[in-house]
N, C-alpha and C positions, 0 to 999 in steps of 0.2 A: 590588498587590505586598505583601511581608511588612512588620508592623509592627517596632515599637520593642523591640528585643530587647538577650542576651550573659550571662557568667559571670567574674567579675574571679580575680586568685591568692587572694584572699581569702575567695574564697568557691567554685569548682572547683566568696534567698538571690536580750483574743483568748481567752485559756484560758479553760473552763469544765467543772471536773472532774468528770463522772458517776461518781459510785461503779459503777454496775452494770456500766459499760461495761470499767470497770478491773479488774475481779474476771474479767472476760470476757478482755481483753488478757492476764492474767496465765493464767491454766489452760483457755484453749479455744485450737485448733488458730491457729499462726502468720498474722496477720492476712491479710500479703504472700502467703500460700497458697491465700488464699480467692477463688474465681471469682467473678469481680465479673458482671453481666449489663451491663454497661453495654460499650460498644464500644473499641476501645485508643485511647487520649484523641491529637485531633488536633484543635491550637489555640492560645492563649497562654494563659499566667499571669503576672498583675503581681506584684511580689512590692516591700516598703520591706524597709529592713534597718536595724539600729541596731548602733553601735559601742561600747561600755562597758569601762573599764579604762585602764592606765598607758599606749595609745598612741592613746587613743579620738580625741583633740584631733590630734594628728599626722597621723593619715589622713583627720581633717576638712578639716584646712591642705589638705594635700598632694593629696587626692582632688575631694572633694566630689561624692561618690557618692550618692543616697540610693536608688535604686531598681535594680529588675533586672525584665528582662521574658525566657521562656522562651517559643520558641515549639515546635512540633513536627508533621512531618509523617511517619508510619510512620517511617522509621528515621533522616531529615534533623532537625535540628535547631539552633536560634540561640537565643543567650543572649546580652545587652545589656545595658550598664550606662549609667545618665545619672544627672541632678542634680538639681535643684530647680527649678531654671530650665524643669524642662518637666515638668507638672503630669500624675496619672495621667487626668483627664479630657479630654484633648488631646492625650497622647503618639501615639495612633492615626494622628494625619494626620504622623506621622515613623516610618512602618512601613515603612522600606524601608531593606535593609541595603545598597546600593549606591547609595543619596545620603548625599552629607554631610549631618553632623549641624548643627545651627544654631550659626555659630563662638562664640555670646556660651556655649554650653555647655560649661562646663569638663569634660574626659575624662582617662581615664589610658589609656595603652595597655596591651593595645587595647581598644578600645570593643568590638566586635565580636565573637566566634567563631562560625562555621557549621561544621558536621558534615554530611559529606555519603557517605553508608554506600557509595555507590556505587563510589566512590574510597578509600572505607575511612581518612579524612583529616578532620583537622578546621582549619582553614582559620583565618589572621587578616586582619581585612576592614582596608583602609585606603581608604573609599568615597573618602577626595576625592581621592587620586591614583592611584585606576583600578588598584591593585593588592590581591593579599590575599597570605601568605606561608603556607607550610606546614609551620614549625617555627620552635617559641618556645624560650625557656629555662627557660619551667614547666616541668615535665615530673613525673611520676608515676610511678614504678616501680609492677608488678605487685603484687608482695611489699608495700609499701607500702599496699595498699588493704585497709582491713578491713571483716573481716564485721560487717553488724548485728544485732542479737539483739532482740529483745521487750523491753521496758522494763517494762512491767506499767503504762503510765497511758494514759491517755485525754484530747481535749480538744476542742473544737469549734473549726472554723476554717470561716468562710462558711457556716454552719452547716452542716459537713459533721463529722461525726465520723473524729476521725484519733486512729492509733495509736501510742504511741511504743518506737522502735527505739535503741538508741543502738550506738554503735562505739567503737573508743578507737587510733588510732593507735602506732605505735610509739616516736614523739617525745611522747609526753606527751596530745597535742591529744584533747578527748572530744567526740564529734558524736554529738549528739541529732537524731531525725527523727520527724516526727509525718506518717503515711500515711493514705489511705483508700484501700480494693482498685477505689474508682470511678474513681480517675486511675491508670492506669499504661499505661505502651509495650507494644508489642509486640517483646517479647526477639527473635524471631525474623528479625526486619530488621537484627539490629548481628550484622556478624562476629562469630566466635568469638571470633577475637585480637580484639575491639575496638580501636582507639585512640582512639574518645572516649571524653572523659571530663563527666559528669555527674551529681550525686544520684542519680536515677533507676536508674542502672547499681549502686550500688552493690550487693555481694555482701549476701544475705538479704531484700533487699528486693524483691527479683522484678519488676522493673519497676515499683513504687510511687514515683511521682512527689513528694515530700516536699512539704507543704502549708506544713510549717514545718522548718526547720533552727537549731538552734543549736550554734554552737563556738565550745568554752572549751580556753586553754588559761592558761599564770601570769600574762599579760599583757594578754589583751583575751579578750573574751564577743561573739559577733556571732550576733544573731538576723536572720533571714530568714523573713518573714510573705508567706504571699499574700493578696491584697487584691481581687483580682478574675477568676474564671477564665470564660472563653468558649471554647467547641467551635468551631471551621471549619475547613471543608473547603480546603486548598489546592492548587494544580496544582503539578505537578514540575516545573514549567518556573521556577516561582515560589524553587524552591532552588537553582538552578545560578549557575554564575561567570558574568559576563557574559565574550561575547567579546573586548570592549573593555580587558578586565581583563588586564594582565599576572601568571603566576602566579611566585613569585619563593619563592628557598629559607627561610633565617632571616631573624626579626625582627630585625632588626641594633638597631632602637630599643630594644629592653629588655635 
């Protein structure tokens, strides 16, 4: 079954700057444009994330978040948030989005979302009482999502070379993305209209799965590093509701 996955409201997540590659970022054709030879990435990535700023301690209290795992299959995908309490060398044997998570792990809701292109929905999981719902109070207008542009740097992550993109919201908030054209989806498996919502998707990026994320905005700086990526193949059975599962309208919890 699927491993330890999710994407929190805070995050909708190491440098080493080659001159050469930055002079390349800034005046050779848009990184995200470039045909990778590598196959459209179907797998996980770990990712730790750090919180910095006037509300860093509060969402320490209140959360205790440190990690996110993305998984992805053609156009399915799950993003997971956990703690500390479960180590990235061991989170594997709690890869399943419909067992509960171990109760000593503190969570915020929801722990969970799954995207499932088929139903064009993205889905919040509540594994231990057998239900998921399919409307939260996050929510993301269109017009709200912004494009990202070239940034002109460079940096290595897992020794892969990524590019940076950045975006600037219309509230203020500035998101920086560090790409390489060897991770990205296949655009072609997400509706037009999408309703998920992930990095990956964002506008300029072309499907570029972001190795690193950070947004700042007068309050807090949160970087989102990946720390471990593996290729696998999964079956489609492996992303559906269980029948067991009641499917229910709004998160009334949040």
């Amino acid at each position: 079954m699927i491993k330890k996955f999710i994407i929190t409201p805070l995050v909708i997540l190491v440098v080493l700057v080659q001159i050469f590659q930055k002079g390349y970022a800034q005046t050779g054709e848009a990184i995200s444009n470039i045909p990778s030879k590598e196959p459209a990435f179907c797998g996980f990535i770990d990712y730790e994330f750090k919180v910095e700023g006037e509300i860093a301690e509060d969402l320490a209290v209140l959360n205790d978040i440190r990690y996110m795992t993305l998984i992805i299959r053609e156009g399915d995908f799950i993003v997971q948030l956990y703690g500390d309490n479960v180590g990235l060398e061991d989170h594997s044997n709690f890869f399943d989005p419909y067992n509960p998570i171990p109760p000593k792990i503190r969570q915020v809701f929801p722990t969970t979302r799954i995207f499932l292109s088929d139903s064009n929905h993205m889905y919040i999981v509540d594994a231990a009482n057998k239900r998921v719902f399919r409307n939260e109070s996050y929510k993301v207008d269109d017009d709200e999502i912004p494009t990202a542009v070239p940034l002109g740097d460079s940096i290595k992550i897992l020794n892969v070379m990524c590019y940076g993109y950045k975006a600037k919201k219309r509230n203020g908030e500035e998101i920086i993305f560090y790409i390489s054209p060897k991770y990205r989806v296949d655009l072609s498996f997400f509706p037009p209209h999408t309703t998920a919502r992930a990095a990956f998707l964002t506008k300029g990026l072309n499907g570029c799965i972001p190795l690193k994320t950070i947004r700042k905005n007068s309050e807090r700086k949160i970087e989102i590093v990946a720390t471990r990526i593996q290729r696998k193949n999964f079956k489609k059975e492996e992303f559906t509701i269980p029948k067991s599962f009641k499917i229910l309208g709004y998160d009334y919890r949040r």
